[in-house]
C-alpha positions as CSV (number, residue, x, y, z in Angstrom):
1,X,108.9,79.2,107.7
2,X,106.1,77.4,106.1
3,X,103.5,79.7,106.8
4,X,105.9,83.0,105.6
5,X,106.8,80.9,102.5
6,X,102.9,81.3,102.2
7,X,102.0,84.2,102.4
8,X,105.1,85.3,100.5
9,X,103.0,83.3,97.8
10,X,99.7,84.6,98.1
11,X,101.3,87.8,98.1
12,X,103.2,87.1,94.6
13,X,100.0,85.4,93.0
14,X,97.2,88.1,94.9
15,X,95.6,88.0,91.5
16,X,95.1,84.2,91.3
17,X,93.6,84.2,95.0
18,X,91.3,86.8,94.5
19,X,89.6,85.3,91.6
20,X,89.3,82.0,93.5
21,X,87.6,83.3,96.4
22,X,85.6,85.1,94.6
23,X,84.6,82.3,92.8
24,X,83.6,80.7,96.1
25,X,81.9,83.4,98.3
26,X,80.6,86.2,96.2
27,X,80.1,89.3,97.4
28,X,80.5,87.8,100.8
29,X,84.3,88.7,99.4
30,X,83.8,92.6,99.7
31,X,83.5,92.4,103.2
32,X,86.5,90.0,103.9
33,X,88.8,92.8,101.5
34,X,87.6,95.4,103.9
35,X,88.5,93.9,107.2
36,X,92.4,93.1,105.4
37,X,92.6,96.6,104.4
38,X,91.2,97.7,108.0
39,X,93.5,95.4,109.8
40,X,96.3,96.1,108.3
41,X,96.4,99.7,109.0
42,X,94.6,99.4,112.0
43,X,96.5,97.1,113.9
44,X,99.8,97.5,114.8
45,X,100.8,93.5,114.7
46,X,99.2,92.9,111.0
47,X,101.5,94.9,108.7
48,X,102.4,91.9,107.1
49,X,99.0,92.0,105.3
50,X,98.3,93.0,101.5
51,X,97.7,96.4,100.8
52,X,98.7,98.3,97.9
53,X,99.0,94.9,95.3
54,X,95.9,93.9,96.6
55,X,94.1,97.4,95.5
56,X,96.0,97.3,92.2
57,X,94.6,93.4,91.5
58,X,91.5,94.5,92.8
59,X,91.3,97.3,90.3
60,X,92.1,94.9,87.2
61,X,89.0,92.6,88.5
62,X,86.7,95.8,88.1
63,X,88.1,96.4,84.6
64,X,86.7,92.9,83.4
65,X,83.5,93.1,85.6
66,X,84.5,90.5,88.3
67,X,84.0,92.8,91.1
68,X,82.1,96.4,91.4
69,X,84.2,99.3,91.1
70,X,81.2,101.4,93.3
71,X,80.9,98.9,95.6
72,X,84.9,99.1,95.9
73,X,85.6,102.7,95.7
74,X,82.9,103.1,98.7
75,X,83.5,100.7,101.1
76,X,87.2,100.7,101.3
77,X,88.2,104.1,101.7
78,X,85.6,103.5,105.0
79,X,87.5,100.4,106.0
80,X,91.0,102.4,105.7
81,X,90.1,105.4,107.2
82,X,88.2,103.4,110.0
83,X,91.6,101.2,110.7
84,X,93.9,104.5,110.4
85,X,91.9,105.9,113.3
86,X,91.1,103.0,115.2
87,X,95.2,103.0,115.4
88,X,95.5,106.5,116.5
89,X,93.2,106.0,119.1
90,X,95.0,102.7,120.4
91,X,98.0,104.7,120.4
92,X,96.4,107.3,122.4
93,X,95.3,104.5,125.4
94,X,98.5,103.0,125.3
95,X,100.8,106.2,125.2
96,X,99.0,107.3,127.8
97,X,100.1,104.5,130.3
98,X,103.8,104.2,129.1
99,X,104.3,107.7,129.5
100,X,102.3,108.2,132.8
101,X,106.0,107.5,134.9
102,X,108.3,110.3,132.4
103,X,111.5,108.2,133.3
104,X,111.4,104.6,131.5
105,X,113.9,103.6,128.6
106,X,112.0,104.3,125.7
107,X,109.1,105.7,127.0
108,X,110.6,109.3,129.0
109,X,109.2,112.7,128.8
110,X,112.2,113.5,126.0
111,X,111.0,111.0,123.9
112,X,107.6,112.2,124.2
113,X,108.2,115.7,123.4
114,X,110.4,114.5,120.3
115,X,107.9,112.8,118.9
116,X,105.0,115.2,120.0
117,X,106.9,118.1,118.4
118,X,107.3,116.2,115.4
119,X,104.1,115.5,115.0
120,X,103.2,119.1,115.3
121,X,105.3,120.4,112.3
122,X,104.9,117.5,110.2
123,X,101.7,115.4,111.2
124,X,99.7,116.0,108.4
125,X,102.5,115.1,105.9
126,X,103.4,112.2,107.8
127,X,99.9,110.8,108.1
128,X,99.1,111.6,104.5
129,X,102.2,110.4,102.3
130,X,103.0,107.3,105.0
131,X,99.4,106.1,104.1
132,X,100.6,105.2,100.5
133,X,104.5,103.4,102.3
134,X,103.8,99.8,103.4
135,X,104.5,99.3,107.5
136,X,104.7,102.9,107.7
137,X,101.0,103.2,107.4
138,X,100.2,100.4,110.0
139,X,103.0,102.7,112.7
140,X,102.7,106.2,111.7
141,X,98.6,106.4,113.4
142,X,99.9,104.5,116.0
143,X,102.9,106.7,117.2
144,X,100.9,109.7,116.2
145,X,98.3,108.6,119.3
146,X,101.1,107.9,121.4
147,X,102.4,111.4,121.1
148,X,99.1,113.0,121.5
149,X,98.1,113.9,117.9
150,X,94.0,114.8,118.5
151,X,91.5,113.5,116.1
152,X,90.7,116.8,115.3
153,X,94.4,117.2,113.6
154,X,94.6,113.3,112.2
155,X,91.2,112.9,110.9
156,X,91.4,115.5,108.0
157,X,94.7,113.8,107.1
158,X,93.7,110.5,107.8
159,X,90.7,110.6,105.0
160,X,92.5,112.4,102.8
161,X,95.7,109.9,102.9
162,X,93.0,107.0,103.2
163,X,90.9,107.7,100.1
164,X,93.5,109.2,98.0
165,X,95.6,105.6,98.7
166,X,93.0,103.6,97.5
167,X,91.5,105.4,94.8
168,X,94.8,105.8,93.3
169,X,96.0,101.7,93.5
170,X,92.5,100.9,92.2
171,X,92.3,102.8,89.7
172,X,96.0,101.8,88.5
173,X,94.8,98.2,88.7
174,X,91.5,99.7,86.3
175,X,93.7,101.0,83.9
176,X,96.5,98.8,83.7
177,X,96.4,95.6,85.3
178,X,94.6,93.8,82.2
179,X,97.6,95.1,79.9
180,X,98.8,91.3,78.4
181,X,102.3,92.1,79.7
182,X,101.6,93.4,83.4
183,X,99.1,90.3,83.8
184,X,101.7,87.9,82.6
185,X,104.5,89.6,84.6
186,X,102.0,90.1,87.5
187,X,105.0,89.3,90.4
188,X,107.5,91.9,88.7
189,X,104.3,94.5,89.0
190,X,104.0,93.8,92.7
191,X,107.9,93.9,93.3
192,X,107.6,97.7,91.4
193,X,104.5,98.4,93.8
194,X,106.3,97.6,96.6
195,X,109.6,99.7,95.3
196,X,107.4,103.1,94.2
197,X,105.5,102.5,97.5
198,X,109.2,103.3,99.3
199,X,110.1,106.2,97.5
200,X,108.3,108.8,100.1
201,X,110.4,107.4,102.3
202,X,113.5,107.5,100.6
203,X,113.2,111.2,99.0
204,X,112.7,111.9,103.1
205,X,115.9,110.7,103.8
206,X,117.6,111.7,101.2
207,X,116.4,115.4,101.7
208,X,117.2,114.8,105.8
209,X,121.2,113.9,104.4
């Protein structure tokens, strides 16, 4: 509880953090922002970590000079493209394996072909607007491998989803994250964030009902 309680905070205050570490480390700090952002969409077991209010603080540091926006706007579309596809291809191993047999629980030859089709009619939508949904993006390259989406298919998607997602939190961040009332509301702006970052999601359903 302590450790959620946390991160919880260092998700609510990303801003205060940022500028502390770096305080501390540098440039050293570009690096450590890249492995987060390739974790988290890299690794299944890490979508806890900071995405889209990390960008958007990120962005408001490059508006006062703190960090470089070239540096940014270079480095981490790599880092997310990198994880997106680092996913896929884990997928890929592991789907593999739990789908060798055809007859387990979960992992059967119809659940296969329901998600293989899927991914056929809809993989490059669902690659591209899951990129910009929280947890979506760390699953979505994951079960895409699993149902035998090719590189060749995902990687278009994947850069286009990955670089489109970061460009577009950053510059938010650029533009607006110094605004007086946005830097003195700063855990309202990440709650908003986290509620526009759902709405792909829920227009899906609602179009599905």
């Amino acid at each position: 509880m302590e450790y959620f309680s946390l991160a919880l905070d260092f998700i609510r205050h990303i801003d205060v953090y940022l500028s502390a570490v770096i305080e501390q480390y540098g440039v050293l700090v570009y690096g450590l922002i890249a492995l987060i952002i390739f974790c988290e969409v890299g690794l299944v077991v890490a979508p806890f970590l900071p995405g889209d209010s990390m960008l958007f603080a990120i962005g408001a540091m490059c508006a006062t000079g703190a960090m470089d926006i070239s540096i940014v706007l270079s480095a981490f579309p790599v880092a997310a493209v990198c994880g997106d596809n680092f996913n896929r291809f884990l997928g890929t191993k592991i789907g593999d394996r739990a789908f060798a047999s055809g007859n387990g629980r979960f992992f059967n030859t119809a659940n296969y072909n329901k998600a293989h089709n899927f991914f056929e009619k809809y993989g490059p939508k669902a690659v591209t607007i899951c990129r910009f949904m929280p947890f979506f993006r760390t699953f979505v390259p994951f079960i895409a491998g699993m149902s035998g989406m090719t590189f060749r298919q995902f990687f278009p998607w994947s850069i286009l989803g990955g670089t489109g997602w970061v460009f577009l939190c950053v510059f938010g961040g650029y533009f607006l994250g110094n605004i007086p009332f946005i830097k003195t509301h700063f855990e309202l702006v990440i709650i908003f964030i986290i509620c526009i970052s759902a709405v792909p999601a829920v227009v899906e359903w609602l179009k599905r009902r």
